[in-house]
C-alpha positions in Angstrom: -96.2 10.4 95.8 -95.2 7.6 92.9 -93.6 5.6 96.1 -94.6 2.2 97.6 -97.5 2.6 100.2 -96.8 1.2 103.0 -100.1 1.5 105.5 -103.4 3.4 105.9 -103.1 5.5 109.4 -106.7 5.4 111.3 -108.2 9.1 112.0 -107.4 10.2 114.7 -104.2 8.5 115.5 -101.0 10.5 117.2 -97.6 10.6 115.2 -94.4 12.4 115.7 -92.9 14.0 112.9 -88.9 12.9 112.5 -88.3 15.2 108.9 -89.4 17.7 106.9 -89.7 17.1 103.1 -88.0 19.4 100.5 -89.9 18.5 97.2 -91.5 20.7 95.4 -94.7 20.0 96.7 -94.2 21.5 99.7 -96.1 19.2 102.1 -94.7 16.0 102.6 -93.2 15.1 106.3 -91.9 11.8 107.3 -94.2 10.9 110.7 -93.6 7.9 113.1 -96.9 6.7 114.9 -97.3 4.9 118.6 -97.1 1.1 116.6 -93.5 2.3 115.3 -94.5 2.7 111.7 -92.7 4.8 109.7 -93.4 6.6 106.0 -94.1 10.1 104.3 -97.9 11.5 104.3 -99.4 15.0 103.1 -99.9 17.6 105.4 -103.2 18.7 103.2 -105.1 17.0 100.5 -104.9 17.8 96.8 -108.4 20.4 97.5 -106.2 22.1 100.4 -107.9 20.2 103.6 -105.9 19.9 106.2 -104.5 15.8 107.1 -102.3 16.9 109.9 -102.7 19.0 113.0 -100.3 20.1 115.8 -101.1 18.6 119.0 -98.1 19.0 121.3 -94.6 21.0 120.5 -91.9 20.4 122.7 -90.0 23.5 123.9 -86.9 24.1 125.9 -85.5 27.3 127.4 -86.5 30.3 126.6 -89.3 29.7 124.7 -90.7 27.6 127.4 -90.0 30.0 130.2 -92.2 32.7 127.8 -95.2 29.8 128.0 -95.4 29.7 131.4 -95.6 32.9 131.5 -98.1 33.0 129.3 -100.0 30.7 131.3 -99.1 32.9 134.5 -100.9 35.8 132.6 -103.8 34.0 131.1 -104.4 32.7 134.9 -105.1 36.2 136.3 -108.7 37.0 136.8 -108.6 39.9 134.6 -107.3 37.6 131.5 -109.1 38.6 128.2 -110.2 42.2 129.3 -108.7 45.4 128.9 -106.6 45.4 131.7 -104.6 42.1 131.1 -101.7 43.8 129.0 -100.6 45.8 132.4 -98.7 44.8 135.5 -98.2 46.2 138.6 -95.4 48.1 138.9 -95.6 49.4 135.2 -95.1 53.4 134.4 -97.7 54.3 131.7 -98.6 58.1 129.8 -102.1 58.9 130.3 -103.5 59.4 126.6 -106.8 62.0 127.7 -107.9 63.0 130.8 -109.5 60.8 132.8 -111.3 60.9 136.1 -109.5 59.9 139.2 -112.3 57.9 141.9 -111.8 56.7 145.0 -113.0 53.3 144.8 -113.3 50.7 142.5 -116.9 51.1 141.1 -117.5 53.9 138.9 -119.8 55.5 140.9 -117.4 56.3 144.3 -116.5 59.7 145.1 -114.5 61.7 142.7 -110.8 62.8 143.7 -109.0 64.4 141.3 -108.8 64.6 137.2 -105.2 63.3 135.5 -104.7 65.8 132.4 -102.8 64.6 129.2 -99.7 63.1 129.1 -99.2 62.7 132.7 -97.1 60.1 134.1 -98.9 57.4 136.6 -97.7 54.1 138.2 -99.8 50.9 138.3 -100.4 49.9 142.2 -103.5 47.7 141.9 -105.2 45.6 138.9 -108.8 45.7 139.5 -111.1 42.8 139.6 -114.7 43.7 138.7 -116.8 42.8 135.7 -115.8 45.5 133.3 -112.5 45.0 133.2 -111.0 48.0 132.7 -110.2 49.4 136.0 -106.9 50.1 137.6 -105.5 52.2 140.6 -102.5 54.4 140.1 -100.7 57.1 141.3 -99.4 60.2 139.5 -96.5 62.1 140.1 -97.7 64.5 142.8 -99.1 61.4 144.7 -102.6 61.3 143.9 -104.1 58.2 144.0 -106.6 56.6 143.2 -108.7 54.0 140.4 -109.3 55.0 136.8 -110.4 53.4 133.4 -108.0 51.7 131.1 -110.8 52.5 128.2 -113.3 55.0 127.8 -117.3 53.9 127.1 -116.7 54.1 123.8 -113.5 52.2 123.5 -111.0 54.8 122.8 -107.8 54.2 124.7 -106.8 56.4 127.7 -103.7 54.5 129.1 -100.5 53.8 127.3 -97.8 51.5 128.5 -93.6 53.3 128.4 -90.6 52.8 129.7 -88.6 55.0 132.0 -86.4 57.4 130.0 -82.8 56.8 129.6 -80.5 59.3 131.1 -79.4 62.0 128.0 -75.4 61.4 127.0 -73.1 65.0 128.2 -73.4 67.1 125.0 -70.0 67.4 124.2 -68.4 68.5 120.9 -67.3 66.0 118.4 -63.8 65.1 117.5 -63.1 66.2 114.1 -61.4 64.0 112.3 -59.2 65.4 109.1 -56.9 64.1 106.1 -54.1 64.7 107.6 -54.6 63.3 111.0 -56.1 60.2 109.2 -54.8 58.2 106.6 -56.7 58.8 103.4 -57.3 54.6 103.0 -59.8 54.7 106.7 -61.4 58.0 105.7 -63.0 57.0 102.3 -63.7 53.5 103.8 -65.4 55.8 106.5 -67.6 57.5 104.0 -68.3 54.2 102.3 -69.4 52.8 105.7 -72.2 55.9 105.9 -73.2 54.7 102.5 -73.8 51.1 103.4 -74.2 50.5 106.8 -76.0 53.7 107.9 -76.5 52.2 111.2 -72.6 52.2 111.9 -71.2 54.8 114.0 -68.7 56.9 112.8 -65.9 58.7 114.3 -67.0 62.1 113.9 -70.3 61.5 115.2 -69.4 59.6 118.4 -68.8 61.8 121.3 -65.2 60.8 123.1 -66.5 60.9 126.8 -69.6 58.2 125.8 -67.3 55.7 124.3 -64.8 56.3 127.0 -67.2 55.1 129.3 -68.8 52.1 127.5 -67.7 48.9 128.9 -68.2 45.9 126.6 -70.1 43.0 127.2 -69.5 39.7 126.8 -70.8 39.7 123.3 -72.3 42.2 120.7 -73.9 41.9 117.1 -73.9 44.5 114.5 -77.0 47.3 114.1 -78.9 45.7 111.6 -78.8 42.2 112.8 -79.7 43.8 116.3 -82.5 46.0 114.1 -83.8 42.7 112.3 -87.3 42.5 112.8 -90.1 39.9 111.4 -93.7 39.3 110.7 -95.9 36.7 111.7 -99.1 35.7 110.2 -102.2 34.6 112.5 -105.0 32.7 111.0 -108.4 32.6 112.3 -107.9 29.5 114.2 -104.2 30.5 115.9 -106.6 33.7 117.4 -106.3 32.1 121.1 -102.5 31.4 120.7 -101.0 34.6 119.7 -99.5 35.0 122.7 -98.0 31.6 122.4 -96.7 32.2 118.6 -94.9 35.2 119.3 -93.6 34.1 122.2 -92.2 31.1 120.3 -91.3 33.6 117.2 -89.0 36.1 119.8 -87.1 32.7 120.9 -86.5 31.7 117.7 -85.2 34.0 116.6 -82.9 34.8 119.5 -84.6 38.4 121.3 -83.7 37.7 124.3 -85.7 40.8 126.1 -88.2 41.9 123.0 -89.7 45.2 122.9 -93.7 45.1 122.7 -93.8 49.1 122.2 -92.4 48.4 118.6 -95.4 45.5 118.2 -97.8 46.7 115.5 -100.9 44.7 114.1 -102.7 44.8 110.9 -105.9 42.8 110.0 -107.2 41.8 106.5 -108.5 44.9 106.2 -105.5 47.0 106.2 -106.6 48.7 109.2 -103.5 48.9 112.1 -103.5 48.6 116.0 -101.1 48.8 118.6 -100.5 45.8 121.5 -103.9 46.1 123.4 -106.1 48.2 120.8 -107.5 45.4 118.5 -111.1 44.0 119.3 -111.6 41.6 122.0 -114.0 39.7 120.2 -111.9 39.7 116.6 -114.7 38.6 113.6 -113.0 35.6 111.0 -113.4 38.9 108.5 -110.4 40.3 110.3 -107.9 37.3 109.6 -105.5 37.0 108.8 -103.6 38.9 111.0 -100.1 40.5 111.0 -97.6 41.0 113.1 -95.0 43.7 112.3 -92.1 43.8 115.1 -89.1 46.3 114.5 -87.1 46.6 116.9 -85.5 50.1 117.7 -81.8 51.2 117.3 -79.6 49.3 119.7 -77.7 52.2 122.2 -74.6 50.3 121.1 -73.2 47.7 118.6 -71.0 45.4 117.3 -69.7 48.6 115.5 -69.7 50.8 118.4 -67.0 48.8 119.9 -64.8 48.3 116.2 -64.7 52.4 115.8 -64.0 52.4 119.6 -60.9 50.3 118.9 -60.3 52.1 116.2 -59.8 55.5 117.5 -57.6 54.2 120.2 -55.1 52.3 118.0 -55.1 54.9 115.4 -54.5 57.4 118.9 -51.9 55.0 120.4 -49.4 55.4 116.4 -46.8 58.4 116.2 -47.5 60.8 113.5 -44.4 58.9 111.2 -46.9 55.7 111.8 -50.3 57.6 110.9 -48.8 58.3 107.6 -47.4 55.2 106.7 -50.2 53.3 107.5 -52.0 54.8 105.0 -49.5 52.7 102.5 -49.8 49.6 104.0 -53.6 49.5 104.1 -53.6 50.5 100.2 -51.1 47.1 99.6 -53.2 44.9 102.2 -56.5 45.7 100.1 -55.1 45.2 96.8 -53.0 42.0 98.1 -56.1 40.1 99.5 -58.3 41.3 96.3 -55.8 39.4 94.0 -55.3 36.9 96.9 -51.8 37.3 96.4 -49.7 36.0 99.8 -46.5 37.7 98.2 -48.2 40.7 98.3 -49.1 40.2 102.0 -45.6 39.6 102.7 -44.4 42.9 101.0 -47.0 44.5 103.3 -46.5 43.2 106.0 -42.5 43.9 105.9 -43.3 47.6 105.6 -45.7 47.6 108.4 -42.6 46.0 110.8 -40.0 48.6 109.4 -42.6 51.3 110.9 -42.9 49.7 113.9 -46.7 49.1 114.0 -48.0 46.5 116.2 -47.8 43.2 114.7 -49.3 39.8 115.6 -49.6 36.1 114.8 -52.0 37.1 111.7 -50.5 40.2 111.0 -52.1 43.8 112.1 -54.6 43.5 114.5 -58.1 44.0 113.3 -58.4 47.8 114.1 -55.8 49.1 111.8 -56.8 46.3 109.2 -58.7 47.9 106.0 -62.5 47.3 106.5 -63.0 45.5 102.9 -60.6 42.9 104.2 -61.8 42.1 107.6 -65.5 42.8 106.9 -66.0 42.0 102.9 -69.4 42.0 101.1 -71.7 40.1 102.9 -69.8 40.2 106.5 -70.2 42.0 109.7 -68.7 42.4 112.6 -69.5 40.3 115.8 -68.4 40.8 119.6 -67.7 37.8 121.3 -65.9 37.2 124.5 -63.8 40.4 123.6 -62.7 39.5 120.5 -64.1 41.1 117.1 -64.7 38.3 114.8 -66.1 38.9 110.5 -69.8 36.9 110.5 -71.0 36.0 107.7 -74.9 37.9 107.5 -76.3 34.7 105.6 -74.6 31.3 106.9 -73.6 32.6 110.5 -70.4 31.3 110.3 -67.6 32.5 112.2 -64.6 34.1 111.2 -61.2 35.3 113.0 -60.5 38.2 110.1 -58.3 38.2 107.6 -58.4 34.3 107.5 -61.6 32.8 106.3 -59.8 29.6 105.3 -60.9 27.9 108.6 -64.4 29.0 110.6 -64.3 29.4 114.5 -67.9 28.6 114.0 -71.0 29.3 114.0 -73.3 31.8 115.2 -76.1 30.5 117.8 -78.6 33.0 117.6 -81.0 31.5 120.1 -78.2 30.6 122.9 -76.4 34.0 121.9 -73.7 32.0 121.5 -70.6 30.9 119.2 -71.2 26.7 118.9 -68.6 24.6 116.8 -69.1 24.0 112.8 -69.8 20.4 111.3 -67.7 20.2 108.5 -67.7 17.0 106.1 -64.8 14.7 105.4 -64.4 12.0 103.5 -64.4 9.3 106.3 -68.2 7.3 106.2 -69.1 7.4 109.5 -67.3 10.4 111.0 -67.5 14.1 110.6 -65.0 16.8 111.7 -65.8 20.2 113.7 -64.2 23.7 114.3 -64.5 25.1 117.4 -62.2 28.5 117.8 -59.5 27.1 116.0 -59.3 23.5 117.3 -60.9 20.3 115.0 -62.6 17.7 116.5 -63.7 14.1 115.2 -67.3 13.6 115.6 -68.5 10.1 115.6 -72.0 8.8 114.6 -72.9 8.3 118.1 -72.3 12.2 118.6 -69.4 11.7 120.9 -66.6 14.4 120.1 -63.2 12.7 120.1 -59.7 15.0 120.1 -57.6 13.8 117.5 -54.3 14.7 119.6 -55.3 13.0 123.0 -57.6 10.2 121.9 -59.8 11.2 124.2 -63.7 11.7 124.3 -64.0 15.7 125.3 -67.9 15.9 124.6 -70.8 15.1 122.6 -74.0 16.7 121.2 -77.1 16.3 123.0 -79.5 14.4 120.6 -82.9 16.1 121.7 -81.4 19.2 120.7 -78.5 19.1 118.8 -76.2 20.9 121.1 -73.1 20.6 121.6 -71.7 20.2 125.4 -67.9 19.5 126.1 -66.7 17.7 129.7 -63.7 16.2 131.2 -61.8 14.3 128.9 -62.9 10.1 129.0 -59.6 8.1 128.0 -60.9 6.5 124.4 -60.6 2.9 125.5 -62.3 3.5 128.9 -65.5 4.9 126.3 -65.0 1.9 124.3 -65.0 -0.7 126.9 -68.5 1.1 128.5 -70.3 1.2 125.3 -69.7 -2.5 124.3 -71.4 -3.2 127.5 -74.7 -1.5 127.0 -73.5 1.8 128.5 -74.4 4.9 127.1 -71.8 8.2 127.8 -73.6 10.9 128.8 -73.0 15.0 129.3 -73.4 16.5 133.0 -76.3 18.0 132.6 -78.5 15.2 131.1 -81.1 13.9 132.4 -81.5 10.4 134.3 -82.7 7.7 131.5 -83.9 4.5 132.0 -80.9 2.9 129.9 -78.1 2.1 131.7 -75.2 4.9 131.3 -72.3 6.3 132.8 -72.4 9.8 133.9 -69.4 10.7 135.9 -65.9 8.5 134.5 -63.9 7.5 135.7 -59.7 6.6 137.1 -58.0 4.1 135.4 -56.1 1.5 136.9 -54.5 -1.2 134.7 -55.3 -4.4 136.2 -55.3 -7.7 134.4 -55.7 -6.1 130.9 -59.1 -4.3 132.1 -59.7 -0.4 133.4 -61.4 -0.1 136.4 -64.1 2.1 136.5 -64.6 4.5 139.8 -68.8 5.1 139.4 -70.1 7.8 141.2 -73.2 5.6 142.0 -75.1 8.6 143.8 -76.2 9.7 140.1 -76.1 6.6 138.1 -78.7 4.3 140.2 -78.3 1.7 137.5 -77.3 -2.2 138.5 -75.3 -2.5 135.7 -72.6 0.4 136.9 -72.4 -0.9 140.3 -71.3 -4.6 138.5 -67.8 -2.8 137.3 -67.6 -0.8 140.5 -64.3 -1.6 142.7 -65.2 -3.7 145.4 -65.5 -1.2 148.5 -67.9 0.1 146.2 -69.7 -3.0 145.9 -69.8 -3.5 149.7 -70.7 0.1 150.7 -74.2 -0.5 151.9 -75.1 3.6 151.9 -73.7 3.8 148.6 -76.3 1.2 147.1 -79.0 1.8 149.9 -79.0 5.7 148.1 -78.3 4.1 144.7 -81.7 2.0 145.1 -83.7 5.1 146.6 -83.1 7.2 143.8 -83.2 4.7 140.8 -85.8 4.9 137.9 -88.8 2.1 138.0 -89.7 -0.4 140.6 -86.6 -2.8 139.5 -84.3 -0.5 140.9 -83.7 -2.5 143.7 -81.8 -5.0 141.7 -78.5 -3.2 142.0 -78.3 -4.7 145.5 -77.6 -8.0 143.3 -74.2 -6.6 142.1 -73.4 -5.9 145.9 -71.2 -7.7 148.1 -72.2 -11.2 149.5 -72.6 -9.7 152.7 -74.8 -7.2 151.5 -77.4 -9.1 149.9 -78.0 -10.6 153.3 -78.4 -7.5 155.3 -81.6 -6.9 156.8 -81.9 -3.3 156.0 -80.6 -3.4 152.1 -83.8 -6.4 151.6 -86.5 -4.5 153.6 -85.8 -1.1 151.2 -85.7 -4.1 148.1 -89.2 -5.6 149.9 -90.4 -2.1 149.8 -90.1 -1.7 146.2 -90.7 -4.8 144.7 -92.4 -8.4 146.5 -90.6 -10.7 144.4 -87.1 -9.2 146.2 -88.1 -11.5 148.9 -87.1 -14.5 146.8 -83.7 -13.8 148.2 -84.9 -12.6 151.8 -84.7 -16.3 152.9 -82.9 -16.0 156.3 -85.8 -13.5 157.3 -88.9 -16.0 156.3 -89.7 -16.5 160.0 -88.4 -13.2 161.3 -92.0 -11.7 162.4 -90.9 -7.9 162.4 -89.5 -8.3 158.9 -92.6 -10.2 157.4 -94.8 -7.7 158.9 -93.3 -4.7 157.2 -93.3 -6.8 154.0 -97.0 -7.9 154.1 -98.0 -4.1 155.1 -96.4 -3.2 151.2 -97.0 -6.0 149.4 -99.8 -8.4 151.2 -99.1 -11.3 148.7 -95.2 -11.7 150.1 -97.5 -13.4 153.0 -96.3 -16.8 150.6 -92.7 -16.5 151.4 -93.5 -16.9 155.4 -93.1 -19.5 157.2 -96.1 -21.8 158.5 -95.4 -20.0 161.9 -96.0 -16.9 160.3 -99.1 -17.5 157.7 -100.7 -18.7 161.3 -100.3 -15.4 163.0 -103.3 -13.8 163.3 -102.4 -10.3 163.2 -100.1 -11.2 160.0 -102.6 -12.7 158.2 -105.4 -9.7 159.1 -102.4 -7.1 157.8 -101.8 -9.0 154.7 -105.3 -9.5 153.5 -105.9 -5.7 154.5 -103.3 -4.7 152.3 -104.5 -7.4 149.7 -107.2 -9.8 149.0 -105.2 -11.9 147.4 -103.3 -13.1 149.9 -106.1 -15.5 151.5 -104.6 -17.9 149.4 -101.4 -18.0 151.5 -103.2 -17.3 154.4 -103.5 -20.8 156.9 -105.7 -23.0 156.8 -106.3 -22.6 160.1 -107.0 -19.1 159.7 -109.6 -19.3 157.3 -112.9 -19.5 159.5 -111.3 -16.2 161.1 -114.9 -14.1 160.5 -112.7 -11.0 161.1 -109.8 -11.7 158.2 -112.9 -13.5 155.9 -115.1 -10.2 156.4 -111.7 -8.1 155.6 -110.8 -10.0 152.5 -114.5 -10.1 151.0 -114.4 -6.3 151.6 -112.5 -6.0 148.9 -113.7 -8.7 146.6 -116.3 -11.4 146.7 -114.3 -14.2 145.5 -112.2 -14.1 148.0 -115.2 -16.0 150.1 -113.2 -19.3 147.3 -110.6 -19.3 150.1 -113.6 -18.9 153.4 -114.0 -22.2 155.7 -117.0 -23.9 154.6 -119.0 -22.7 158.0 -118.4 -19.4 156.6 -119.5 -19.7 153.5 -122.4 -21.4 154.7 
């Protein structure tokens, strides 16, 4: 707050916010406005008042897909009454009996009466003033309309989902001392005391994890369990959709459960999703919002003890028992992080004959304190079984946590690379399974074996996006001229850039560049372009056509000489832009041409001949387009009552340019 002030922002004026400060304070942010000036304010004054309020927030994926929906939903007629929380289709528990009616209006003929607890489908949302009317149909096929709410409120319709089928009761698989080294049984029991939500083997039944096919990735029980709570103030009442929508993609629930949704207001007093007043008083705020999701059917650990049992299974009785050996000096070799220790191991595991890879035993017969220590837990990716750490997220391939894979993209459900810091100024270094990357300022991603430019991080978002490789110099020798390298998937900007690169050919010390011009539209990409290129009129006909701005048509000027003569490639340049007809000189007389020119743009009337300014019907199409152009229109043309009366149409001062009898 001691710093220089640099200017007094107007009320009322729009900013963007570009950082978030971490004093102590706790509401500083640095803000850019429209007039490009840039500085730290306070969020709220010194007695609390608010300075700053959230106009528009940018979202992306999911989290935008959930506001359309919620735009979908507030759009239906029944938006705001008790009926707005169900959909067609949806399989609710009736909570009382209610009374089935033939129509609509609660006064049609009775048809039946739905006792407790029975099971109805959703077939029609109804759409008259009190809201609270739907038609279903029961089990036995009765239907018919009922009431979401009773008269006084009470709640006789509950939203579930269909049951999952029940796994075959089979018996358990005991599991003893001596069919299991005594190392993996105590780490069993210290599992149960931990991680309660971990599966064990003597509680898993053989046939269900027989039949479980992984997916492509998995996080462990409690991460999977990890709920949150979200506050709602007085004023955030009509957005509560919108915040928790927001809230689920944050923090990366994919398909969030609203059964497990609980409210309570300031009162203390708790509601489930559709049971809290429609008219909420500011007494009731704030108001929280309690998600807990339920036990996952399977888990990160589901698929370790899987993989357990079989390699465990897969080891001769000899093995089993010297096993037990080897994971007693793994555990006390990493805890004194002593690689001669490892060694020694490692030697007895290979004169048992247990399997052996590049880092040693696989995971599944590794101890459990040495893949997954304090603060770890296991992660399913891409059918591997990785140690993530619970706090940072980053990435581990167990037992070696020298080097990340990297880190753990909870909102993409995905494994993205790890910045890591080096002590180069102006570049950075990143870990992507194993591989390190270079990582300029610019965010391209450059591979330090190749010398090549394999991706780059989008800078709206900060992901990262890998392509095919872009020879270094070929990169280097776009960028110094104004080009920008771009990932596939980007959007069309209005800088120039080069989206799909390029073959190089060697020629006189300079690469050529083969543009794909279909995506590029940008003049300067068709001046490097190989000279077929250059002369291929459909190329820069669809080049022009689907370039940003009206001075798209300049990329004809880095065509072939013969193609900034042809008639076609100047009348779709005329068509955009007037002042392309400065180099439409060979068509000045043409009367077709000029005609379609004047119909766009009636001021290119000027570049006709005298021939053409004195053609009636030329002149009347040009000053119907545009007033203005009874300034190039002939003299002798100008007592013409019908072009005159066009011309003033538009504008009165166009009568400047009238014959004097007509202005008389």
């Amino acid at each position: 707050l001691q710093s220089p002030k640099i200017a007094q922002l107007l009320d009322g004026c729009r900013v963007e916010v570009t950082q978030i400060g971490s004093g102590a304070s706790g509401k500083r942010i640095a803000i850019q406005d429209t007039g490009s000036v840039q500085g730290w304010v306070s969020v709220v004054s010194s007695s609390g008042e608010a300075l700053v309020r959230i106009i528009e927030k940018e979202l992306r994926g999911a989290a935008r897909e959930k506001r359309i929906e919620a735009a979908v939903k507030a759009a239906r007629h029944d938006h705001g009454k008790h009926t707005a929380r169900f959909e067609v289709g949806d399989v609710c528990h009736v909570i009382t009996a209610v009374i089935v009616r033939k129509g609509e209006a609660l006064d049609s003929p009775q048809v039946a009466k739905l006792p407790d607890r029975c099971q109805v489908e959703v077939l029609e949302i109804g759409s008259g003033p009190s809201g609270k009317r739907l038609s279903v149909r029961d089990e036995k096929g009765v239907s018919g309309w009922i009431s979401v709410v009773s008269s006084d409120g009470t709640q006789l319709l509950r939203k579930v989902k269909a049951p999952l089928p029940e796994p075959l009761p089979l018996p358990a698989v005991p599991v003893t001392l001596e069919e299991y080294p005594p190392v993996i049984e105590s780490k069993i029991v210290e599992t149960k005391k931990t991680r309660s939500q971990a599966p064990s083997l003597s509680t898993v039944p053989a046939a269900s994890l027989a039949k479980f096919v992984e997916p492509f990735f998995l996080v462990s029980s409690t991460r999977a369990q990890r709920g949150f709570d979200l506050e709602i103030s007085y004023l955030q009442r009509e957005d509560i959709e919108q915040l928790l929508s927001e809230k689920f993609a944050s923090e990366g629930i994919q398909e969030p459960s609203y059964d497990h949704l609980k409210l309570r207001d300031a009162t203390g007093k708790w509601y489930r999703p559709g049971e809290a007043p429609d008219v909420p008083t500011p007494d009731l705020f704030p108001l929280t919002l309690y998600y807990r999701p339920p036990k996952p059917q399977h888990s990160a650990e589901t698929v370790l003890t899987l993989r357990r049992r079989e390699a465990y299974e897969a080891l001769s009785p000899s093995q089993r028992k010297g096993l037990s050996e080897v994971q007693r000096q793994l555990e006390c070799a990493y805890n004194a992080q002593n690689n001669d220790l490892v060694d020694r191991a490692m030697r007895l595991a290979h004169s048992l004959g247990l399997p052996l890879g590049t880092g040693g035993l696989p995971s599944s017969l590794m101890p459990e304190s040495v893949c997954f220590p304090k603060g770890n837990e296991p992660l399913l990716y891409d059918g591997h079984i990785y140690s993530m750490h619970s706090t940072s997220l980053l990435v581990f391939d167990p037992p070696d946590f020298s080097v990340p894979m990297g880190i753990w993209n909870p909102q993409r459900q995905r494994v993205d690379p790890a910045v890591l810091q080096n002590e180069h100024p102006n570049r950075s270094d990143i870990v992507h399974f194993g591989k390190t990357f270079h990582m300029l300022e610019q965010g391209h991603i450059i591979d330090p074996d190749s010398q090549q430019v394999v991706g780059m991080i989008r800078p709206m978002t900060g992901d990262f996006e890998f392509f095919d490789p872009i020879p270094l110099q070929v990169a280097e020798f776009m960028m110094k001229r104004g080009f920008r390298l771009e990932a596939p998937t980007a959007r069309l900007t209005n800088a120039p850039f080069v989206q799909i690169l390029p073959e190089v050919e060697q020629q006189e010390g300079n690469p050529e560049l083969h543009l794909h011009m279909q995506t590029t539209g940008s003049s300067k990409a068709l001046k490097y372009a190989p000279l077929e290129d250059r002369g291929n009129k459909e190329i820069v006909m669809k080049a022009m056509r689907e370039g940003h701005g009206h001075q798209s048509w300049k990329v004809m000027l880095y065509g072939s000489k013969e193609l900034r003569r042809d008639r076609d490639v100047l009348a779709e340049a005329v068509k955009q832009d007037y002042t392309a007809m400065a180099y439409a000189s060979p068509y000045y007389g043409d009367r077709n041409f000029m005609m379609k020119a004047v119909q766009q743009h009636g001021i290119a009337l000027r570049y006709g001949t005298e021939e053409i300014r004195s053609d009636p019907d030329l002149a009347y199409a040009a000053v119907k387009t545009s007033w203005r152009a009874m300034k190039n229109v002939s003299r002798k043309l100008c007592g013409s009552s019908r072009i005159v009366r066009e011309a003033v149409k538009q504008c009165w001062q166009a009568l400047e340019y009238a014959s004097e009898e007509l202005r008389d």
